[in-house]
C-alpha positions as a Markdown table, in Angstrom:
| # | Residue | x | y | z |
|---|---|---|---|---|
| 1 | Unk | 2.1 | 8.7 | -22.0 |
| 2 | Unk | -1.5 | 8.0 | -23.0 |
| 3 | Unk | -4.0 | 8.6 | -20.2 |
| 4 | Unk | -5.7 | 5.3 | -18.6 |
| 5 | Unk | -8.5 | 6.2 | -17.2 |
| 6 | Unk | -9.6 | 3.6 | -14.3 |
| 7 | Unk | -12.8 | 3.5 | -12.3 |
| 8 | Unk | -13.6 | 1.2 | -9.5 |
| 9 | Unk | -16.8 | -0.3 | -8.0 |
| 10 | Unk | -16.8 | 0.7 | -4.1 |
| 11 | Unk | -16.0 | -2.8 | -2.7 |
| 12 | Unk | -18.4 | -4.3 | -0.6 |
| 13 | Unk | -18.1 | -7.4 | 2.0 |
| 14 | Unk | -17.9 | -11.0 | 1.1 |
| 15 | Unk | -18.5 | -13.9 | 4.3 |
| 16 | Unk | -16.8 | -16.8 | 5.4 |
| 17 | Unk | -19.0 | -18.9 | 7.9 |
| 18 | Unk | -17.4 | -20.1 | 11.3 |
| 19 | Unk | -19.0 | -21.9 | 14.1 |
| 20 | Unk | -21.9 | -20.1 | 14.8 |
| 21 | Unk | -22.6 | -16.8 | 14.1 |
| 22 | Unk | -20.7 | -14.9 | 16.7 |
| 23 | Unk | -17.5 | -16.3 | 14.2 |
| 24 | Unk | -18.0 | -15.0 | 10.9 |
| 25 | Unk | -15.3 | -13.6 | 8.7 |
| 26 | Unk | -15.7 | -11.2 | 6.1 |
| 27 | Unk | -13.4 | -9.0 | 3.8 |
| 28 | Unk | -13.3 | -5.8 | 1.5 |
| 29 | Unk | -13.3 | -5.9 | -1.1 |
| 30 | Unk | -15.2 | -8.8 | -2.8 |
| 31 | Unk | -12.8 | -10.6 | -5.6 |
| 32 | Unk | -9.6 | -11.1 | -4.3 |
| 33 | Unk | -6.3 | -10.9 | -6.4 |
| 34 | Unk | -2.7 | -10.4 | -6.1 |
| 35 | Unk | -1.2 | -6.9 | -5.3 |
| 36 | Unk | -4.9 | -6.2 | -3.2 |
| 37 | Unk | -5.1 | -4.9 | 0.1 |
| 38 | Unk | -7.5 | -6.7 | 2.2 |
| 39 | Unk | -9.7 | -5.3 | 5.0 |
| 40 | Unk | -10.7 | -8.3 | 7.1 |
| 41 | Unk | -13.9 | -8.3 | 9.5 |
| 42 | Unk | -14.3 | -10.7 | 12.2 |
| 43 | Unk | -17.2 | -10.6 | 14.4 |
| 44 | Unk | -16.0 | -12.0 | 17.7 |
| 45 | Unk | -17.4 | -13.1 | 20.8 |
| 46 | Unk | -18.5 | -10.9 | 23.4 |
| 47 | Unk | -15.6 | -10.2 | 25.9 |
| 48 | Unk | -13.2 | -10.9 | 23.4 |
| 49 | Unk | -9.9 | -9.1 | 24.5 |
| 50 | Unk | -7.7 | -9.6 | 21.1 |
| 51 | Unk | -8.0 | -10.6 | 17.5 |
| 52 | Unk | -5.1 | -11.4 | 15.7 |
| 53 | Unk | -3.9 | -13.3 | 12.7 |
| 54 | Unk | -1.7 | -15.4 | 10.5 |
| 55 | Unk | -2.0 | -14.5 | 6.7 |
| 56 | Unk | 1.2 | -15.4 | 4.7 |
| 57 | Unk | 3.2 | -15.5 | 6.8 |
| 58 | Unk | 2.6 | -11.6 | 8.6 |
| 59 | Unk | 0.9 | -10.7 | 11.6 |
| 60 | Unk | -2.3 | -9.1 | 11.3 |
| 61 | Unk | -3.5 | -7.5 | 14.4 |
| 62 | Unk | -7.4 | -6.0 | 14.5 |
| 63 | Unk | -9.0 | -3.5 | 16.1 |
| 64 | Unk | -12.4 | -3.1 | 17.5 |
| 65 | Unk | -15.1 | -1.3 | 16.2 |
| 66 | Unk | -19.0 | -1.3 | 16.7 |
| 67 | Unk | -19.6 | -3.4 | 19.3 |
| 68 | Unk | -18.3 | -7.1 | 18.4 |
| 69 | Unk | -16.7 | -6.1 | 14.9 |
| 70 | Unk | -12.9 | -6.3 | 14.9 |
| 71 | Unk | -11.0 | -4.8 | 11.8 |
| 72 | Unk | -7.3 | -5.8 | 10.7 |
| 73 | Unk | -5.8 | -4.3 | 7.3 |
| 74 | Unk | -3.5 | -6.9 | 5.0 |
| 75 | Unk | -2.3 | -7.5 | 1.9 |
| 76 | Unk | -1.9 | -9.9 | -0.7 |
| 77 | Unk | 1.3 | -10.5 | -2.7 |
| 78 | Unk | 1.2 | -9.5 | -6.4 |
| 79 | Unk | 2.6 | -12.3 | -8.2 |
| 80 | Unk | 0.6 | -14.8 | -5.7 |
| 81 | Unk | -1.1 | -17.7 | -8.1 |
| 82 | Unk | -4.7 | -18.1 | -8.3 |
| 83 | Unk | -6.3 | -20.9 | -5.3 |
| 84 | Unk | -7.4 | -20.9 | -1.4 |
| 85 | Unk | -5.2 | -19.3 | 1.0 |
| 86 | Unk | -5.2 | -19.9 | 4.8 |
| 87 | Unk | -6.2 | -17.5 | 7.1 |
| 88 | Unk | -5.2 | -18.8 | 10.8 |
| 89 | Unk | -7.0 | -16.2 | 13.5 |
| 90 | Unk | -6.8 | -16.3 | 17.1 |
| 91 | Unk | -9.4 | -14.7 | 19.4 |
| 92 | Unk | -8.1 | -13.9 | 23.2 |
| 93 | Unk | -11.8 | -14.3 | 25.0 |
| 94 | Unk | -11.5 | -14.4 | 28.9 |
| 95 | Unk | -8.1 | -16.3 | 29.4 |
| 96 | Unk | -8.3 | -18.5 | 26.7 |
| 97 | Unk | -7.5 | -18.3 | 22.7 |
| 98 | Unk | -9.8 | -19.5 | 20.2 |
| 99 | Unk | -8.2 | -20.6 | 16.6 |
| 100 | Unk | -10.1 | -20.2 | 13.5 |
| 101 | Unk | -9.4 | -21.1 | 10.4 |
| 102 | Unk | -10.9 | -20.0 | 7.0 |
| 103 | Unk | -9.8 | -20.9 | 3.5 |
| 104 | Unk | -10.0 | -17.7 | 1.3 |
| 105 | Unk | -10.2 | -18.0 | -2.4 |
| 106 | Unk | -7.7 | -15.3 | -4.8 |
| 107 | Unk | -8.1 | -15.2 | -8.3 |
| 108 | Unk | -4.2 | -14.5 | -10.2 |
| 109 | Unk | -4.1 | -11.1 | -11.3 |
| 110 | Unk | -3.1 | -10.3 | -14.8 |
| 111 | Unk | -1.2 | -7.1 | -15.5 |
| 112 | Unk | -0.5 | -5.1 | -18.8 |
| 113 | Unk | 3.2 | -4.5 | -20.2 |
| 114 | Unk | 4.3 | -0.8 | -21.3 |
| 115 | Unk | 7.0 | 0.6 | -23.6 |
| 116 | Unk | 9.1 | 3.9 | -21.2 |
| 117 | Unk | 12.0 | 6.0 | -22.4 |
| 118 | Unk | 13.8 | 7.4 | -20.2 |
| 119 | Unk | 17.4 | 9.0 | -19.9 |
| 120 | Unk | 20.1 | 6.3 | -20.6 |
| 121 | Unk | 21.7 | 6.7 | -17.3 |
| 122 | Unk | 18.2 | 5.1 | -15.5 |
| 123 | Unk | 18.9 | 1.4 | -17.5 |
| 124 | Unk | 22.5 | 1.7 | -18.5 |
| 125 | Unk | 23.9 | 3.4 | -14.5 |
| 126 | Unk | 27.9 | 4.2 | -14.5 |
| 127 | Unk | 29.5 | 3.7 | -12.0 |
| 128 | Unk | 29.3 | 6.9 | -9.8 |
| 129 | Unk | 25.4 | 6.2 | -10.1 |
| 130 | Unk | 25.7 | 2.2 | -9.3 |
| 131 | Unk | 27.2 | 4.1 | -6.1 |
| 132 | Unk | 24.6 | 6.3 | -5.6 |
| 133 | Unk | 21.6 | 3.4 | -6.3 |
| 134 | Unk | 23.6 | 1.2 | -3.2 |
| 135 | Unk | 23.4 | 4.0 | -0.8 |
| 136 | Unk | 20.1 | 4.9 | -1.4 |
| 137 | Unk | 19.2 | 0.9 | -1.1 |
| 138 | Unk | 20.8 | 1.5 | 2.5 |
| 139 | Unk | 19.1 | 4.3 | 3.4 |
| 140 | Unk | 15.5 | 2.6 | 2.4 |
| 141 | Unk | 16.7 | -0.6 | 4.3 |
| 142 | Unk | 17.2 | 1.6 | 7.1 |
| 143 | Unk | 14.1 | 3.8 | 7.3 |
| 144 | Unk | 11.9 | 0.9 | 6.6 |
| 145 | Unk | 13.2 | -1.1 | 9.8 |
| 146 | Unk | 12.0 | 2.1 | 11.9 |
| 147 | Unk | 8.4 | 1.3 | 11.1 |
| 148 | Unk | 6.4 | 1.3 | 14.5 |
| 149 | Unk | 3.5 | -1.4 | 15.9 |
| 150 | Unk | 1.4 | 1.2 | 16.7 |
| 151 | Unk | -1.4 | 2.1 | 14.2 |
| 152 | Unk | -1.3 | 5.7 | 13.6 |
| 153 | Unk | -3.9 | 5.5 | 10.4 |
| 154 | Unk | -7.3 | 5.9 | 11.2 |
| 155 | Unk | -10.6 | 6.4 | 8.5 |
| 156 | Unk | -10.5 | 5.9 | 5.0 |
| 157 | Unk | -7.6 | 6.7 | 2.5 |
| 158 | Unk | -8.0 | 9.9 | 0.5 |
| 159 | Unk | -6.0 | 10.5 | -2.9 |
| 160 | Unk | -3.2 | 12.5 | -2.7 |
| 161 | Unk | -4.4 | 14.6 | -5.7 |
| 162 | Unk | -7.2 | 14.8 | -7.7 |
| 163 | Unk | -6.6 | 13.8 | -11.3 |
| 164 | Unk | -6.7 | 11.0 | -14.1 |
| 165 | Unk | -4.5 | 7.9 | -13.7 |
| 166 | Unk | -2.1 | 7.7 | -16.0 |
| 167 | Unk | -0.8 | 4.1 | -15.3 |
| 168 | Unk | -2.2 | 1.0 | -13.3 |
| 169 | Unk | -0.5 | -1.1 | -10.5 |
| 170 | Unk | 1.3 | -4.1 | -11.7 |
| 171 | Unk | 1.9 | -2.7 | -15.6 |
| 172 | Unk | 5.3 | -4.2 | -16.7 |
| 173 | Unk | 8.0 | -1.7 | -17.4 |
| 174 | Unk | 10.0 | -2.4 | -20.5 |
| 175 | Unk | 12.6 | 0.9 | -20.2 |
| 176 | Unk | 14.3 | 1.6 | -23.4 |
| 177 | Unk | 13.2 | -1.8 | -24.8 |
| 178 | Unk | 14.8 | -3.8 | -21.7 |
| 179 | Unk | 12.3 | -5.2 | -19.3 |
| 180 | Unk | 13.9 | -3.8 | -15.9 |
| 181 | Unk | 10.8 | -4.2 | -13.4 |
| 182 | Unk | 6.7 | -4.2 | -12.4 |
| 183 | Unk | 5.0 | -1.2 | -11.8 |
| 184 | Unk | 4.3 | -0.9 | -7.9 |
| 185 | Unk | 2.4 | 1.8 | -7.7 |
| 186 | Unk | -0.1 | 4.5 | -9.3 |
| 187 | Unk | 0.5 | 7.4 | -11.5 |
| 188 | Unk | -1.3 | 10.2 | -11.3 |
| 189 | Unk | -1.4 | 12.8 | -14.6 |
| 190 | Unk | -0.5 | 15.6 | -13.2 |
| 191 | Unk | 1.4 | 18.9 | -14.1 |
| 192 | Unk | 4.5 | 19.7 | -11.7 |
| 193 | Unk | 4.1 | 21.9 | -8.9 |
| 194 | Unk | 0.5 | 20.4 | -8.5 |
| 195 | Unk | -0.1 | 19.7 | -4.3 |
| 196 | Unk | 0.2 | 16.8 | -3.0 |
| 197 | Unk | -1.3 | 15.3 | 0.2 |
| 198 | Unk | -0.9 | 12.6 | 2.5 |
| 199 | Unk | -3.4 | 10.1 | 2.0 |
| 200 | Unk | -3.8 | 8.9 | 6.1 |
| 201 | Unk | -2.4 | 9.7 | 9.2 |
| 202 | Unk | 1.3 | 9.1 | 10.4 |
| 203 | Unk | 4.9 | 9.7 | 10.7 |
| 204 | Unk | 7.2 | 11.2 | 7.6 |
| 205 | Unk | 10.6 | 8.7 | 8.2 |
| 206 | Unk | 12.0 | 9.6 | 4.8 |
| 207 | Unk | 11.8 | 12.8 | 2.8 |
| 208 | Unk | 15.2 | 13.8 | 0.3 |
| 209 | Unk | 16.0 | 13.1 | -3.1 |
| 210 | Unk | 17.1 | 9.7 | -3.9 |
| 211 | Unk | 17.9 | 8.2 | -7.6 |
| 212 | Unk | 15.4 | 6.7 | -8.8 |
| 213 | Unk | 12.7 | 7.7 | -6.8 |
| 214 | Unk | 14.0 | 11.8 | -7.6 |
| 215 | Unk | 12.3 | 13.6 | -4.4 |
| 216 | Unk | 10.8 | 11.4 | -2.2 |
| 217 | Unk | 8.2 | 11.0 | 0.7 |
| 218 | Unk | 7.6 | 8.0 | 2.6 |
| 219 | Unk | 5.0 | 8.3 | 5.7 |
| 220 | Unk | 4.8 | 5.3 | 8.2 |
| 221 | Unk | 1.1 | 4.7 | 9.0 |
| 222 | Unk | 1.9 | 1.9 | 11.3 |
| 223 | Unk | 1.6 | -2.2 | 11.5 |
| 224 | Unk | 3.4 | -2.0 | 8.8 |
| 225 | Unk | 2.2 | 0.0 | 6.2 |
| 226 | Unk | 3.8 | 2.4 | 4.5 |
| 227 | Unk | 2.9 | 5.2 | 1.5 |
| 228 | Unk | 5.5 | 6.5 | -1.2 |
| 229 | Unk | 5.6 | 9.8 | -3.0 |
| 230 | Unk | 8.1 | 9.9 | -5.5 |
| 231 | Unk | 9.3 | 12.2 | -8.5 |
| 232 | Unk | 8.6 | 15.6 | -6.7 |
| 233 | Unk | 9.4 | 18.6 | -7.6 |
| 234 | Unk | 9.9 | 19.9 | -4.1 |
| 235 | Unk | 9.6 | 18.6 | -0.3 |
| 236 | Unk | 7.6 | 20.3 | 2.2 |
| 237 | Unk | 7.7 | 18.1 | 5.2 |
| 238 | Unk | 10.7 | 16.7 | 7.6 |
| 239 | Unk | 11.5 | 13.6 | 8.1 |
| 240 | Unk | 10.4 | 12.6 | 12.1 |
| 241 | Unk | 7.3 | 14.9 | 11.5 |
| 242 | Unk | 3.8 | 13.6 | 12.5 |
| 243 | Unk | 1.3 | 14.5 | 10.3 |
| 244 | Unk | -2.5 | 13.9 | 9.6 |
| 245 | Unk | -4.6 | 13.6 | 6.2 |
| 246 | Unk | -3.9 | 15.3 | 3.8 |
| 247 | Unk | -1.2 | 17.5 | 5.2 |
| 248 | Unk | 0.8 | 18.9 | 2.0 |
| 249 | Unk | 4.0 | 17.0 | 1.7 |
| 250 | Unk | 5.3 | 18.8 | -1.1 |
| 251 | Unk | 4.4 | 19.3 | -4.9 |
| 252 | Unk | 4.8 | 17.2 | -8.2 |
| 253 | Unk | 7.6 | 16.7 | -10.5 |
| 254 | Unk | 9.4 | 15.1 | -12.4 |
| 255 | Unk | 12.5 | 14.3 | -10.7 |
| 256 | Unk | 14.0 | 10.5 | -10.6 |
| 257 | Unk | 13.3 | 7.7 | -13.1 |
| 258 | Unk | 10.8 | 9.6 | -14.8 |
| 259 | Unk | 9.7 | 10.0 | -18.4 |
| 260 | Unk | 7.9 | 13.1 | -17.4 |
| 261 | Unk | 5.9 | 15.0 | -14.9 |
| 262 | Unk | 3.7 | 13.2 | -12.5 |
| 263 | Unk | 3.2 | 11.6 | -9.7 |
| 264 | Unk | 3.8 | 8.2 | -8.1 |
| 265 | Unk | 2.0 | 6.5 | -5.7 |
| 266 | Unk | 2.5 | 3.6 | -4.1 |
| 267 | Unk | 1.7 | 1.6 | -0.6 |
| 268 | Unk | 4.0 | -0.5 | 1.2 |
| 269 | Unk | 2.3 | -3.4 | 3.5 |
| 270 | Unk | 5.4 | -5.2 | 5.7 |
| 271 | Unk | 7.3 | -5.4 | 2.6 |
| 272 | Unk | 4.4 | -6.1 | 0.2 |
| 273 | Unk | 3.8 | -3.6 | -2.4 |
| 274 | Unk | -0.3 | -3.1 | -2.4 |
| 275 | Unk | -3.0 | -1.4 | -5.5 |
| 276 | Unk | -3.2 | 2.1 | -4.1 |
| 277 | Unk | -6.3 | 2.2 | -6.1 |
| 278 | Unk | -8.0 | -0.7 | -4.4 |
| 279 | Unk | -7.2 | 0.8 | -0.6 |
| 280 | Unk | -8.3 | 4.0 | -1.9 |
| 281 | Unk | -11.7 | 2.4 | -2.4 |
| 282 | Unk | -12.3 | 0.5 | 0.6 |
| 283 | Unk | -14.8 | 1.5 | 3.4 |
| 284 | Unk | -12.2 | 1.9 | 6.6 |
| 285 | Unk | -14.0 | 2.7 | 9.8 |
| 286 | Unk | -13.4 | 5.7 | 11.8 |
| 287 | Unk | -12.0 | 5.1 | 15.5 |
């Protein structure tokens, strides 16, 4: 597969007034499409005991930082159409709530489309496999639902490895000339056995091989999100296991839906699949 190589500008904060300056709303990064995280900065009142939010349709809940700066991580939906979205917030000051809303503009994002081979079995599944795929849909369903409230990521994201990308959230996947789905995640060129590292704090709730995703790692970071680590060549962590950055969670592969060694990538915000690349790049504030 021929090497893509993608660099992106560190995101910096675009503003949203409110009434008066103690409401102001501002986001990471800049130029919003679909498929991008979103960090969201609202600079609250003094005393204000909670900030949360309403942003289609999931809960968004913020943390303080630096004085009257509150912080909430989102996401936006990849095939969302380009207009002005709502964002509905509600500030708890004293012992009343304060709504704000703010219209935010999203360009729509346009994606490339790729040619794969893979094995036949990965398009064309017999039966035995079509059993296989099911309980492996079961056991995501499962482990997903176990995702805690509690944010356990804290600081910016790091990169599980260090290396070129070799394909780009959102490219469409046309396997053995059928069109089976969108890319949700990044690829990293790397050989197998190559390290690879958790990219933020939190709690491994799936780690086996599965059918399509070969070898897989999925860390709950909390509120939500969730990252994915798929194709490995082998596992190094347990599922139930905290762990922080860049604990080593096992090395590269091939293994799974893959058309050769690499690795996979991808984020997971309440159900949304995100541009690891873009919340790689954003500026996340220590605790």
């Amino acid at each position: 597969m021929a090497l893509a190589l993608v660099a992106l500008a560190a995101p910096d904060f675009c503003a949203a007034k409110g009434v008066g300056d103690k409401n102001l709303v501002s986001w990471q990064p800049t130029k919003l499409i679909g498929g991008s995280p979103v960090l969201f900065v609202v600079r609250a009142p003094v005393g204000t005991k909670a900030v949360t939010a309403l942003w289609f349709g999931h809960d968004v809940i913020f943390f303080r930082q630096a004085g009257d700066s509150w912080y909430g991580l989102a996401g936006i939906p990849a095939e969302t159409p380009s207009g002005s979205y709502d964002l509905r917030l509600t500030q708890t000051v004293g012992g009343r709530s304060i709504a704000i809303r703010r219209k935010i503009k999203i360009a729509r994002a346009v994606y490339p489309r790729i040619p794969i081979k893979v094995a036949k079995q990965y398009t064309e599944p017999s039966p035995e496999q079509l059993t296989a795929i099911a309980s492996d849909k079961e056991v995501k369903q499962k482990a997903f639902g176990t995702i805690g409230e509690q944010r356990l990521w804290t600081g910016p994201f790091q990169a599980p490895v260090v290396a070129p990308i070799s394909d780009v959230f959102g490219t469409e996947r046309v396997f053995n000339q059928q069109i089976q789905s969108r890319h949700q995640g990044l690829d990293y060129a790397v050989p197998a056995g190559t390290p690879v590292r958790a990219v933020n704090r939190g709690t491994v709730i799936l780690a086996r091989p599965m059918f399509f995703e070969g070898n897989c790692v999925v860390i709950d970071h909390g509120q939500g999100l969730l990252s994915l680590y798929l194709h490995l060549s082998e596992i190094a962590v347990k599922e139930g296991e905290e762990i922080g950055p860049g604990k080593l969670l096992g090395l590269s592969g091939g293994t799974g839906r893959a058309s050769g060694p690499h690795l996979h990538l991808a984020i997971r915000w309440q159900g949304v699949y995100l541009n690891p690349a873009i919340l790689l790049k954003l500026n996340v504030p220590e605790n």
